[in-house]
C-alpha positions in Angstrom: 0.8 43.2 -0.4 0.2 39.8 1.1 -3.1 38.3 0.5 -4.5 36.6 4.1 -5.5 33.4 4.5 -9.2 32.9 5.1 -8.1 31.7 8.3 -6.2 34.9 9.3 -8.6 36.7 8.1 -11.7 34.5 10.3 -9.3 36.0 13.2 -8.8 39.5 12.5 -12.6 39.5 11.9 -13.5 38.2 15.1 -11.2 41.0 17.1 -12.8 43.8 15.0 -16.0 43.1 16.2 -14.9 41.9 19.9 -13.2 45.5 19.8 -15.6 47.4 18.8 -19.0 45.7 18.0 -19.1 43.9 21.4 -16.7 46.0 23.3 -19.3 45.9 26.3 -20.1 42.7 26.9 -16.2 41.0 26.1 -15.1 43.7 28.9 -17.5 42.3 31.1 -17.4 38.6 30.6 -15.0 35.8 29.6 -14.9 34.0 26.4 -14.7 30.4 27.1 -14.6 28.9 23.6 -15.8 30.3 20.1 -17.8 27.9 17.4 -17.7 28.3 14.0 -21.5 27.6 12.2 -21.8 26.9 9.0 -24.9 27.0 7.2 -25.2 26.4 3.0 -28.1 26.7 0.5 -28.8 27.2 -2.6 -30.1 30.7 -1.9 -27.1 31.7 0.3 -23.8 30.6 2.5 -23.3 32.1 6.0 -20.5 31.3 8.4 -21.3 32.9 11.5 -19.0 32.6 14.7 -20.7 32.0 18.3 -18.5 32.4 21.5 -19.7 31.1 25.2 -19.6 33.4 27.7 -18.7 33.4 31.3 -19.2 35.8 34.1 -15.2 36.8 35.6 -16.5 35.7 39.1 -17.5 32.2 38.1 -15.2 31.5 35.3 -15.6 27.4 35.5 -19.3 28.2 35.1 -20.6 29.0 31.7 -23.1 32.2 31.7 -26.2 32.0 30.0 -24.6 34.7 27.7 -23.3 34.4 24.2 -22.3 36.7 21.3 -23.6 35.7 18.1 -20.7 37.3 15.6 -21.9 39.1 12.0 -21.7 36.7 9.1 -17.9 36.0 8.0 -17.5 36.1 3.9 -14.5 34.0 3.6 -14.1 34.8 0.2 -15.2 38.2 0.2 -11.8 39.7 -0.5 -12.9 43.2 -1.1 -12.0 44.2 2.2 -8.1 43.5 2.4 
């Protein structure tokens, strides 16, 4: 078996939950760009995708919409 890249594994991530966490909303707007954040403490790390939204009928117009993802473990490898 081939072990993913964290990157590969930052995508497949993001369609799971655009698939099925947020199948609603990504079937009723665009995604204009996605942002990775990046937050680190002592206490924890948390990498947490964002993606701007736009309504289909105004796609040069961002929406006031945006999906903030789950936190992304990139080296939580218990789930390959």
């Amino acid at each position: 078996m081939l072990k993913m890249s964290d990157e590969e594994r930052s995508v497949e991530f993001l369609h799971h939950h655009m698939e099925t966490s947020f199948e609603k909303v990504m079937s009723e707007y665009l995604v204009l760009d996605i942002e990775w954040l990046e937050e680190y403490t002592e206490r924890h790390n948390e990498v947490r995708a964002i993606a701007r939204l736009a309504d289909p009928i105004f796609p040069d117009q961002e929406s006031n919409m945006i999906c903030l993802f789950p936190p992304f473990f990139p080296n939580d490898t218990n789930k390959e």
